[in-house]
N, C-alpha and C positions, 0 to 999 in steps of 0.2 A: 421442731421445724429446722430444715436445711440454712444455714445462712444463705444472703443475698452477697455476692461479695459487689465491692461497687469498682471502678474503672483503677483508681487508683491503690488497690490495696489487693491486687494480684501477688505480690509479693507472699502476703499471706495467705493467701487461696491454696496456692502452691503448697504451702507447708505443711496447710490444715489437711488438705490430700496424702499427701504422705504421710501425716498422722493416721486418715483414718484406714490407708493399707497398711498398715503396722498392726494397725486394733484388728482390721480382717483377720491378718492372718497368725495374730497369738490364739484367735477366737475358733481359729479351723485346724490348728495344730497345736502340739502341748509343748512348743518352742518358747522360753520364758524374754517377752524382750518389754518387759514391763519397763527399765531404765531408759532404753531410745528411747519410748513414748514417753515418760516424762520428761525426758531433755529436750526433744521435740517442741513439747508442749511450752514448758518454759521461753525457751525461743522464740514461740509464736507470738505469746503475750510479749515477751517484751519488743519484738516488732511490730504489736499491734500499740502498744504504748509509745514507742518511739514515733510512728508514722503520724498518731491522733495529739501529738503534743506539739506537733508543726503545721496543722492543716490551715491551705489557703482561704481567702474567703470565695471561691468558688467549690474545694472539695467541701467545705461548711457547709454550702448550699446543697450538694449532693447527701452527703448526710442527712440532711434536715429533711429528703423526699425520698429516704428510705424507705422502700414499700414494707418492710417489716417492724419499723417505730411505731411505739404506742401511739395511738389514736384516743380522742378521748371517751369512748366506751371503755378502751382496756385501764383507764383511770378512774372512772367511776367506777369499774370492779371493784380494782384493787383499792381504795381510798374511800368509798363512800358505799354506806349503807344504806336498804330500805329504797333504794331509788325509785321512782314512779314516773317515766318519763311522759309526757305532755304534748299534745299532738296540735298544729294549726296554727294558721293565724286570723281565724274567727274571717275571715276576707275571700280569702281565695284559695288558698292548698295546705296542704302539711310536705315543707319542704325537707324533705330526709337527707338534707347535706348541711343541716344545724341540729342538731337533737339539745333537748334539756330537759330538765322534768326535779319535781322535787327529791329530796335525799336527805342524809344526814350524814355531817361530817363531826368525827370523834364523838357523837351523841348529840350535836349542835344541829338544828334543822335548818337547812342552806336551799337554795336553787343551783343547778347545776346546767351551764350553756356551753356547746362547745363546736367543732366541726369537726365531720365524721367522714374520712375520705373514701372508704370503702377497703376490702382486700383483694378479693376477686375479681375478675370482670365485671359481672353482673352485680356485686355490691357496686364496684366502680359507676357502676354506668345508673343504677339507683341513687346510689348519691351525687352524679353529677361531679365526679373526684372531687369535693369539699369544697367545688363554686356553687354558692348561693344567690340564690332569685331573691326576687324583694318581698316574699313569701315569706321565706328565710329568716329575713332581718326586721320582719313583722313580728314572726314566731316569736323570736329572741323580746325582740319591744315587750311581746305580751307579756311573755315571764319574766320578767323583770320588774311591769309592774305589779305582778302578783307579787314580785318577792319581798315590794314596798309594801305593798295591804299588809302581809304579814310579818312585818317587818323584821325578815330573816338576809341574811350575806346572799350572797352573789358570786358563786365562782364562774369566770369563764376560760376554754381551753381554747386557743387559736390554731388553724392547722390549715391554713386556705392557699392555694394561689391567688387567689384576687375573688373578688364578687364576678360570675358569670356574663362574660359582654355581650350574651346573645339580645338576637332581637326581641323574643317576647318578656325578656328581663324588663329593655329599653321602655318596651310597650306599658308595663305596667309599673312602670318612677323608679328604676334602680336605683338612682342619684339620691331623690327623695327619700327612700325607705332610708336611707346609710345613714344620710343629713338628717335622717327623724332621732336615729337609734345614736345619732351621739348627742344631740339634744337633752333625750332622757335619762343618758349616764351622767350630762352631765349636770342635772338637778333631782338625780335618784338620791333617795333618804336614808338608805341603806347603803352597807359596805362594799364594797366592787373588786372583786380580787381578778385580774386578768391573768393567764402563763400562755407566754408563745412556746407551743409543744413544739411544732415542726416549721412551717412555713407559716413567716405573717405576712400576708401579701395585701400592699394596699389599702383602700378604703375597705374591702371587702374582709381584713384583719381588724382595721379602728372600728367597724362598727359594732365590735364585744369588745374594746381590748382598751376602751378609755376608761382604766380601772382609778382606783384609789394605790392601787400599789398593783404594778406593771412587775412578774416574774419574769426570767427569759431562760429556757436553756441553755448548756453549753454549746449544741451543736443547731442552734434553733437558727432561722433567718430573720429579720424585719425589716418590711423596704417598702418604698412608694413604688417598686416594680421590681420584676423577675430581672435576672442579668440578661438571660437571653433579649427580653423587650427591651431592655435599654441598649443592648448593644444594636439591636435590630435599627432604634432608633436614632441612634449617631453615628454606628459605621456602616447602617443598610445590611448589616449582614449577624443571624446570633451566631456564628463563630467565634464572635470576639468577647463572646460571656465571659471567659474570665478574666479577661480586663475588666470588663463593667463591676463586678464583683467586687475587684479590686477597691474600684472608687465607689460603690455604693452606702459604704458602711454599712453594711446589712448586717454585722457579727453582734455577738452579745456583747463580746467586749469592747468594741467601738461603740455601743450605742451607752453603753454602762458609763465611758468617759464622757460620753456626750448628754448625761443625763436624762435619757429618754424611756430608760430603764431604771428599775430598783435594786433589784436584785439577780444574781445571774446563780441557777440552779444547775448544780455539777451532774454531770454523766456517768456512768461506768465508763472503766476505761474500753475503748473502743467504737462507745455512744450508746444509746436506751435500749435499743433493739437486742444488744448482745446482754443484757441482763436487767430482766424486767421487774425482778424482785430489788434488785438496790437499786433501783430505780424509782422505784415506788417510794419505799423509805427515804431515799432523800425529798422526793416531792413530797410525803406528808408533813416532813418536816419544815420546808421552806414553806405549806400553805399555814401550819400549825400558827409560825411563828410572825407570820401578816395576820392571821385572823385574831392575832392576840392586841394585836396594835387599836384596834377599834371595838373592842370587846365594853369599854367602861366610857367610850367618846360621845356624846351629844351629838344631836343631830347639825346643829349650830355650826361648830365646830368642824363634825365631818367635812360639810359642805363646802365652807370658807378653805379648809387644806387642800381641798378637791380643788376647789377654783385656784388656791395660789402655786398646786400644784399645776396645773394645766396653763397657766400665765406663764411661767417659768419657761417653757419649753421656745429653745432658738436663742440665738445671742445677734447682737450688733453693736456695729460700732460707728459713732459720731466721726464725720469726716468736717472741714472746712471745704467750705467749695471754692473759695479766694484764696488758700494757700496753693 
């Protein structure tokens, strides 16, 4: 697949081109210039390294809505076996912009929940680009509590702009379904493993992503809103997304100092898209080694960490009102 190059990283667009007429034209004559293409090459990476070791949190946010980033289908490929995904929410539809269904991870039988934005138009426009209806987050409710019957983990993949503001969402308790589905995470009996793959956007991210251990990408987002909505809504205008960016703390590693995260899971150099096999392998290993954490825990126990984990979240501070 051709890469997608994004606004900011023309620089190496540029290069990778005259990389690949170099390759044309060793390929159509017996001209040996096999050394420029790998001096090229080297070059590229390390411009593609320099450029991804400085990004703001707006390019982050770009990143994170790469239309070429694993999705979490291409993570139950590559990580999970056996998968049998699960359709409905016994209510009203089978909303195809949350998939989950059962699996097994490393030979462990797990549920598997995630949001799935589409590639195409037409996936796009099936899945609703990864906004879910309260169909949705019914679905999600359901397998979850099946994953309690059986009492197996719980992975989930976040990858949303927000839960879908349309009207027939409104019509049928969008609010409710969200406010239902963290209710149940947060008295599920089983283990909750969350990873913000791309985008966590809002209520429509919390309602898979109030795990027991919260992963996050390097290049992933997480925000009670998109930059453009916030700028939209204090400077009237999204042109000023990246400012809003700026102050959202939406990164991994803002959220990581703010404790709102566990763990922050590395990328290849460039982000996921540009290599999906090290990719993978670092995610088996950051889910490997949370699923170990709760492997030998009580239910007791799970629950009470759960709760002191979620108490924890926000800081303040005592003021004197008469000084």
């Amino acid at each position: 697949m051709k890469t997608t190059f994004l606004d900011f990283e023309q620089s190496i667009a540029e290069l990778e081109a005259k990389i690949d007429e170099l390759r044309f034209v060793q390929d159509e004559s017996s001209v040996d210039i096999s050394d420029e293409i790998k001096t090229l090459s080297e070059k590229s990476q390390q411009l593609i390294k320099d450029i991804y070791a400085a990004l703001t949190p707006w390019q982050v946010s770009q990143v994170a809505r790469h239309p070429q980033r694993p999705y979490t289908l291409d993570y139950v490929s590559g990580l999970f076996t056996d998968f049998h995904e699960l359709h409905g929410d016994r209510t009203f539809a089978d909303d195809q912009s949350i998939i989950g269904g059962l699996a097994r991870f490393n030979g462990t039988a797990c549920m598997v929940i995630g949001h799935q934005k589409g590639r195409d138009t037409k996936e796009r426009a099936l899945r609703n680009f990864g906004m879910s209806r309260p169909e949705g987050y019914r679905k999600a409710m359901r397998l979850m509590r099946l994953a309690e019957k059986f009492q197996i983990p719980v992975f989930t993949f976040v990858d949303t702009p927000g839960a879908f503001p349309g009207i027939d969402a409104e019509e049928r308790n969008q609010s409710e379904a969200i406010g239902h589905n963290l209710y149940t995470q947060a008295e599920l009996t089983v283990p909750i493993i969350a990873t913000i793959i791309g985008e966590g956007g809002s209520g429509g991210a919390l309602a898979i992503a109030m795990g027991d251990v919260v992963l996050m990408l390097q290049n992933s987002t997480y925000s009670v809103i998109s930059p453009e909505g916030c700028a939209s809504i204090l400077w009237k205008t999204a042109a000023k997304a990246p400012e809003a960016a700026e102050q959202l703390a939406l990164t991994a590693q803002r959220l990581k100092g703010l404790g709102l995260i566990d763990k922050i899971v590395s990328e290849p150099t460039g982000g996921a898209h540009r290599d999906y096999a090290s990719m993978m392998d670092n995610m088996r290993k950051a889910l490997t080694e949370s699923l170990k954490v709760f492997q030998s825990m009580d239910v007791d126990t799970l629950l009470e960490r759960r709760h002191e984990r979620l108490m924890s979240y926000g800081k303040f501070k005592e003021t004197n009102p008469k000084a």
